[in-house]
N, C-alpha and C positions, 0 to 999 in steps of 0.2 A: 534526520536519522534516528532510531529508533535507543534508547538509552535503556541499560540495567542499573539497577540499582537495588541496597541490600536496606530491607524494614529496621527502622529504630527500634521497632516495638517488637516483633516476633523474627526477627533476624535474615526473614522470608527473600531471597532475592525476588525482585517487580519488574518490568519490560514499561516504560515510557513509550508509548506509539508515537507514530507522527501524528494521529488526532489527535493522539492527548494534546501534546504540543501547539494544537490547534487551538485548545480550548485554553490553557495557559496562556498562551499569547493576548486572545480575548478578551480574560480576563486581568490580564498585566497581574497576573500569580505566578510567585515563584515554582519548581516542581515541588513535591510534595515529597515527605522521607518518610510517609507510610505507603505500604499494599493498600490495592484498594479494599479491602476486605477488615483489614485494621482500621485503616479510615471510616469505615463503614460502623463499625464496633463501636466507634468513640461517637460518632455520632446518634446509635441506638442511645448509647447511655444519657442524651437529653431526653430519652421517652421514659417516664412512666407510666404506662396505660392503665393497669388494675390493678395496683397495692392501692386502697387507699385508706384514710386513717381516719377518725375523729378527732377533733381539734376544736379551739377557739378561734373566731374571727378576731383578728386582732385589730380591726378598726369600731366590729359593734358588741363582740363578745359570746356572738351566738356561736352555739357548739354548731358545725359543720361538718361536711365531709371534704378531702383535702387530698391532693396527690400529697404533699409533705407533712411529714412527722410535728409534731407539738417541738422537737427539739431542734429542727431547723433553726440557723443562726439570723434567719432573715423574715419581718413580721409576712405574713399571709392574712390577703384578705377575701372573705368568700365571693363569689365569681361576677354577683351580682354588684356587689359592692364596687368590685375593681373598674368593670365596666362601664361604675358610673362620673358624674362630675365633681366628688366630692372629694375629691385628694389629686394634688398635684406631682409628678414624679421628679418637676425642675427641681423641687423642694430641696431637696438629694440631693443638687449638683456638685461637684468637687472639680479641684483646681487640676489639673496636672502636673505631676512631681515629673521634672525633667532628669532627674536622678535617678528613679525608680523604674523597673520594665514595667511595661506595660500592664499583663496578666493577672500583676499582685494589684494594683490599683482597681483595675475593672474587679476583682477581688471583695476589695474594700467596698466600694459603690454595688454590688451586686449581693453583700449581706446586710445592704440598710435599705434600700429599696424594697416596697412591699411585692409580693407578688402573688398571684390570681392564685387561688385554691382548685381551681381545677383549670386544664389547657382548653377552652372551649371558647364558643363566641356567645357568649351569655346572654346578649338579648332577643337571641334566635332559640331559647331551648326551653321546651313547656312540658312542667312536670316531670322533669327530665334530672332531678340530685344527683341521682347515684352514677351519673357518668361521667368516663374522661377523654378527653382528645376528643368530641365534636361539636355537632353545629348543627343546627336545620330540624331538630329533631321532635317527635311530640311522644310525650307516656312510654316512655322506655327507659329499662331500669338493669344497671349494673353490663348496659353495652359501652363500648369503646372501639375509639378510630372511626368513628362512623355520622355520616353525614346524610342529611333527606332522608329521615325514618319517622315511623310511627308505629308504636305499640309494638314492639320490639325489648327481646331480653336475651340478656346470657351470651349476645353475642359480637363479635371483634369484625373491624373492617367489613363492613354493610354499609352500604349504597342506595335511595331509591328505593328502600324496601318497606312492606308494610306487614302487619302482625308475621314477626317471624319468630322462631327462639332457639337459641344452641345452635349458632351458624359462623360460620368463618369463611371470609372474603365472598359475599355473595352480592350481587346487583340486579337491583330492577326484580326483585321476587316476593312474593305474597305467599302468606301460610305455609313458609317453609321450615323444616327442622330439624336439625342435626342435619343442616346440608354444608359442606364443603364447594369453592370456587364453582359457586352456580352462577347463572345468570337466565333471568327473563326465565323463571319456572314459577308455576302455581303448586300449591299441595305435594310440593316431594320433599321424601324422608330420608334420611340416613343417606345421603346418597354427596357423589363427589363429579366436579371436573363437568356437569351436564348442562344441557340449552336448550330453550325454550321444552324444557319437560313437564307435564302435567299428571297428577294421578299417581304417583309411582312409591317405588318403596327400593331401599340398595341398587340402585343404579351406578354405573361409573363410566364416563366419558360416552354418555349418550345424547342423541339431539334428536328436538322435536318426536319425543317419545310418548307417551299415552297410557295408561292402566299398565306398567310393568314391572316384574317384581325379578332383583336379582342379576339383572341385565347389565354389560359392558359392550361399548361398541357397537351400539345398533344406531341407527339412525330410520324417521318416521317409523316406527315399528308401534306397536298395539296390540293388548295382551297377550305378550309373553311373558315364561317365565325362566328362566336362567337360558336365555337366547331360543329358547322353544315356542311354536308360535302356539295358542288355546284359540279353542272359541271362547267369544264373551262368556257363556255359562258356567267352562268347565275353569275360567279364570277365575271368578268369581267364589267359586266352590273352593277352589282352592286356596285364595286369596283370606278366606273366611278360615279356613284351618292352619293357616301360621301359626293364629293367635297373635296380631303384634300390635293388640290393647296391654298384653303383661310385658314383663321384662322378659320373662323366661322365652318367651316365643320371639321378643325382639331378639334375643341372644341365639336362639339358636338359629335362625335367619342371618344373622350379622356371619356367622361361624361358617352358615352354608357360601355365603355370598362368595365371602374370604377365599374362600378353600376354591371357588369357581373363577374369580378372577384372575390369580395367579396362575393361571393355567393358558392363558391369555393371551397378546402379542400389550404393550402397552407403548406409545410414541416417545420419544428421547426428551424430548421437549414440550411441556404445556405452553401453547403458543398457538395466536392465530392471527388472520387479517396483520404479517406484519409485513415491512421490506426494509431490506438491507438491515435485520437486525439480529444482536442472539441475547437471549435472555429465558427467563423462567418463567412461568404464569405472566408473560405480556402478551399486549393484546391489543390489535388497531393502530400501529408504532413505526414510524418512519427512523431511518438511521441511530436507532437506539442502540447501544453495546453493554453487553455486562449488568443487564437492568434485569429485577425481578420485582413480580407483585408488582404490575405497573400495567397501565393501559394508556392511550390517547398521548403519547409522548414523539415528540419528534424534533429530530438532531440531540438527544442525549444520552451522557456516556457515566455508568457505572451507579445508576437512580435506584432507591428502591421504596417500594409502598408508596408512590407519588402516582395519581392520575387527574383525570379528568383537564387534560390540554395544560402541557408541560412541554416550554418549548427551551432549545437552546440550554440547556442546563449540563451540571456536571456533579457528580458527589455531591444528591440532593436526596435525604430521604425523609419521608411522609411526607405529607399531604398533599400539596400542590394543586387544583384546584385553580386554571388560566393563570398559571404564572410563567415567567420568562427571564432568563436570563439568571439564575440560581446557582450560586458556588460555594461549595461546601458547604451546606446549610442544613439544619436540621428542624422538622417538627417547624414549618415554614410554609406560608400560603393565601391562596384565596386572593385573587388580584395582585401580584406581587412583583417587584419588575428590577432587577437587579442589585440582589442582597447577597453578599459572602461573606463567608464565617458568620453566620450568626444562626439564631435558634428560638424555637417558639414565638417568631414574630408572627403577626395576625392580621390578617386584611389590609389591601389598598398600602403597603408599603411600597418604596421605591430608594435607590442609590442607599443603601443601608451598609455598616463594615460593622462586624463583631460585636452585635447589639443584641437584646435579650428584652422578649415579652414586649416587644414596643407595638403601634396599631395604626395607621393613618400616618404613618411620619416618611419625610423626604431629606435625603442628606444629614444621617446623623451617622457617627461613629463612637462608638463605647458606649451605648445608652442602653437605659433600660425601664423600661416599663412608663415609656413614654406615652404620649395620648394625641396624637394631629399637631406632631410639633417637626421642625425641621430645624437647621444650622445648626446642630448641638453636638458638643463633645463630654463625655461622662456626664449628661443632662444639663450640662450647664449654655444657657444661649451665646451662638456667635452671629454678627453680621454675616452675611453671604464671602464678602470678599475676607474679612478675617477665618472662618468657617475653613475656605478653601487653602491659605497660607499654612492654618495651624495642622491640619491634616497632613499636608505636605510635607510638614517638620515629624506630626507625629510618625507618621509612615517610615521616615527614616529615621527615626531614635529605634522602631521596633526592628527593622531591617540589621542594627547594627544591636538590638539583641538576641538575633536570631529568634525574634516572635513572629514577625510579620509573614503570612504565608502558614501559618501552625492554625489550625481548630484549637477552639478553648483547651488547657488541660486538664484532663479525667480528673486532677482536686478540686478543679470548679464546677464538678458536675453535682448539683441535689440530690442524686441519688447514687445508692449501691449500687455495682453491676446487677447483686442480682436480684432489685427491686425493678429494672430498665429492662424494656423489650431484648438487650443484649444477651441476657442470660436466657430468654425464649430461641432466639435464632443462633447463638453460640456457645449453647452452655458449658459454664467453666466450673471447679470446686471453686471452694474458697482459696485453697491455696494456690491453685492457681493463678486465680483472678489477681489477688494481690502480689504474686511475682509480676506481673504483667504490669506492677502499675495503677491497680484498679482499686477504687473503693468497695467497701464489705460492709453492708447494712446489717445488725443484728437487734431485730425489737421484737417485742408481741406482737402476736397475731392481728391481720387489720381486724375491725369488726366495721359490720354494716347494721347499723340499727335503724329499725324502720319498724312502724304499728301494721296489725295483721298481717302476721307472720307464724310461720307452724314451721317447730323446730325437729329435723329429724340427723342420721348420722351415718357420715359417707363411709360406705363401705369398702372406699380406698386408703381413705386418710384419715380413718377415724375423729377428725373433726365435724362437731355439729356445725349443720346449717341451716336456711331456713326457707320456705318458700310463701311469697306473697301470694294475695286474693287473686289479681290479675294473671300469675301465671298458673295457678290449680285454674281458675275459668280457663284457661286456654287450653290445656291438659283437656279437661273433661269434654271441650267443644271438641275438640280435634282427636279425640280417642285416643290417648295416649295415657302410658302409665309416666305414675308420677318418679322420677330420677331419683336412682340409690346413691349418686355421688355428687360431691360439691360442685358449685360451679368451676372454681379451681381447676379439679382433677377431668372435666370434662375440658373445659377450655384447652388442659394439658394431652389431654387424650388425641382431639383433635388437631393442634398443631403438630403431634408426633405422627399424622397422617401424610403430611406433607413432604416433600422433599427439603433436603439440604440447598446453603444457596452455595453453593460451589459446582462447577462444571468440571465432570472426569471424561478424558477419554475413552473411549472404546469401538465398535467395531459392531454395526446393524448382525440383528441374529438371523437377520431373513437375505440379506445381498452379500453382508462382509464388509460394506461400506464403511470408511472412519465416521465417525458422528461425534459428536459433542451429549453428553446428558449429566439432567444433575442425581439421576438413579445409581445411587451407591454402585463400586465393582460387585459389593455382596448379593448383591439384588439377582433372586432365582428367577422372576417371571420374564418372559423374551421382551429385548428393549428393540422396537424397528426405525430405523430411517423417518422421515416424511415418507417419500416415493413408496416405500415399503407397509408403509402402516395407513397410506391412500389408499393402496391396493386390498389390504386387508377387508376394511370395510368399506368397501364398495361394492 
């Protein structure tokens, strides 16, 4: 039967389904005494994706670039480093205080442990410093969350892509730019939500589109321009008097586009190829619930920013990448196969509890920054059958300190809220943040220092920034003016493009239907159904 229950953290009453119960079970986890959405929060806060600092390596001394501050209480070492054979993290082992909870020890063991300067899989990334949270990637500078790229910049959650720049959540695309949740497009600009699109300029939720400028909602269409169909010639003529090599002509395009799509019907839901699911930007997704920013998942409940075949899981967000069987876990992936509570582990994990930064390891609990080790507790080696008794005991010392069944707490997190993807998707003040519980990072500004470089000053934040050799060649190849604002303000610009992840009710403007959408009540342009918004554009 279906249980209420009132948030610890935001006082929210939450609904326990019978799948939840399903997945508790599963997991032999107790319920949980956050919302999912709190729960969710605590676990942004293990991401740092783009603050990042200059620092020492504290194993060779070379000044780096570093998701953590110089004043971090635990050494850092650069990413190359970490990843190699040349330091052991048994080193570090400690005993267990059978007096003491749990949280405070892993505590203790988690500010003497070194750990990686950036969250990446470092023997996969070429010419690739300036980035955080990925893997697979080549000549890409100042992207994050993103995996299989090459010659890529300025952009977050990319997939599969190649020379791209100023992109957000975009897969499998070439030469694209300022595009939002694209996939499988060539050469499109400024444009959001579109598929297999080539050629085009302001587009939003088009497929297999061609030379079109300003367009929503068409599908196979070819020069058009704000849903008007041209011939080639008079496209082209037209297309030439935007001007959208300056800013000013990009801006006043961007203004026309605006002013035409809100006029629009636009779908409750970004969503597609899924069953039996509801979520936000999913996509290809079998019995998924409550999941956004997610694709290729199946059987899981309340995921977010996880894809590429993510199965059986619960309260798992980033990355994911053929993993299975995930609880509560954060910034966690790549081959991975039955970890809860834990966070930033990496590759070819398995049977893992409340562990941190570890890589190739089986059967370890409270460890951290392990390397292809297994039977350990706080890093220290157990035999198999010792291993399995002391867990059993430790399990029930946390049980009766009301830890077992909790995610780390927000004081053990490295960073401020609003250094952490959390202050992206929930932004809080300060004071907020710290009623809540929450730490509050206040330092200098990151800098990014890197040779050929041209310093100019964003006309949002009045902070200078700089732009590299590689991305003016790619500006000048691709006809484009050079950006008045930081990357900061653009990255900020563009996730303000997106919806919220929360789901409101309301009521299709085209049937009256109930629907689910994550489109603000405030939202003027008409939200349709499915049935309703299939009809539309067809």
């Amino acid at each position: 039967m279906p249980q209420d229950k009132t948030c610890k953290t935001c006082s929210q009453s939450f609904r326990i389904a019978s799948e939840d119960e399903r997945f508790y079970k599963l997991f032999d986890a107790p319920h949980p005494t956050k919302c999912p959405q709190c729960r969710m929060i605590r676990r942004l806060l293990e991401r740092n994706t783009r603050t990042l600092y200059t620092r020492k390596c504290d194993a060779t001394g070379q000044e780096i670039i570093s998701q953590y501050h110089e004043d971090h209480p635990f050494p850092v070492y650069f990413y190359e480093y970490w990843w190699s054979d040349k330091w052991d993290a048994k080193k570090y082992a400690q005993d267990i205080d059978w007096n003491k909870p749990f949280f405070p020890q892993f505590d203790e063991l988690r500010k003497r442990v070194p750990h990686m300067s950036a969250h990446v899989i470092g023997p996969t990334l070429i010419n690739s410093r300036y980035t955080n949270c990925t893997g697979y990637i080549k000549n890409c500078y100042l992207t994050f969350e993103a995996d299989h790229n090459e010659n890529c910049y300025y952009s977050n959650r990319i997939y599969h892509s190649l020379t791209c720049a100023d992109c957000l959540n975009i897969f499998k695309c070439e030469l694209c730019y300022e595009c939002i949740d694209c996939s499988n497009c060539y050469n499109l600009r400024y444009s959001n939500d579109c598929e297999n699109c080539i050629d085009s300029y302001f587009l939003s939720n088009c497929k297999s589109c061609k030379d079109c400028i300003g367009c929503i909602n068409l599908r196979h269409a070819r020069y058009q321009i704000f849903n008007e169909q041209y011939t080639e010639e008079d496209y082209k003529a037209k297309l030439k008097k935007y001007d959208l090599e300056t800013l000013e002509g990009r801006a006043t395009l961007e203004k026309e586009a605006t002013e035409f799509f809100a006029t629009h019907p636009h779908r409750n839901l970004h969503e597609e190829l899924n069953e039996n699911s509801l979520g936000d930007y999913l996509y290809n997704s079998k019995d998924a619930y409550y999941c956004f920013d997610c694709r290729d998942l199946e059987d899981c409940r309340y995921c977010s920013r996880v894809s590429m075949g993510v199965k059986n899981s619960m309260d798992y967000t980033a990355w994911g990448s053929s993993s299975e069987m995930m609880f509560e876990c954060a910034a966690c992936g790549d081959q991975s196969y039955n970890l809860k509570y834990c966070s930033t582990c990496t590759s070819s994990n398995s049977d893992l509890e409340y562990c941190l930064q570890c890589t190739g390891c089986k059967n370890c609990f409270g460890c951290i920054g392990l390397n292809r080790e297994k039977y350990c507790i706080f890093n220290k080696q157990f035999t198999k059958e010792k291993y399995e008794e002391t867990v059993t005991r430790l399990k029930k010392h946390m049980h009766s300190t009301k830890e077992y069944g909790e995610f780390f707490p927000s004081e053990i997190s490295a960073f401020g809220y609003n250094e952490s993807l959390a202050q992206e998707l929930f932004p809080l003040k300060k004071e907020e943040a710290l009623a809540k519980g929450y730490q509050w990072t206040e330092r200098e500004k990151p800098t990014h220092n890197s040779s050929n470089k041209k310093n100019l000053t964003c006309t949002s934040c009045d902070q200078d920034f700089r732009t590299t050799e590689p991305e003016l060649k790619f500006y000048k190849q691709q006809n484009l003016p050079i950006p008045e604002k930081c990357f900061n303000c653009r990255h900020e610009e563009r996730a303000n493009k997106r919806n919220p992840k929360f789901f409101w009710d309301r009521k299709c403007d085209k049937c009256n239907t109930e629907i689910k959408t994550t489109y603000p009540p405030e939202t003027k342009h008409p939200i349709y159904c499915y049935d309703c918004y299939k009809k539309e554009i067809n």
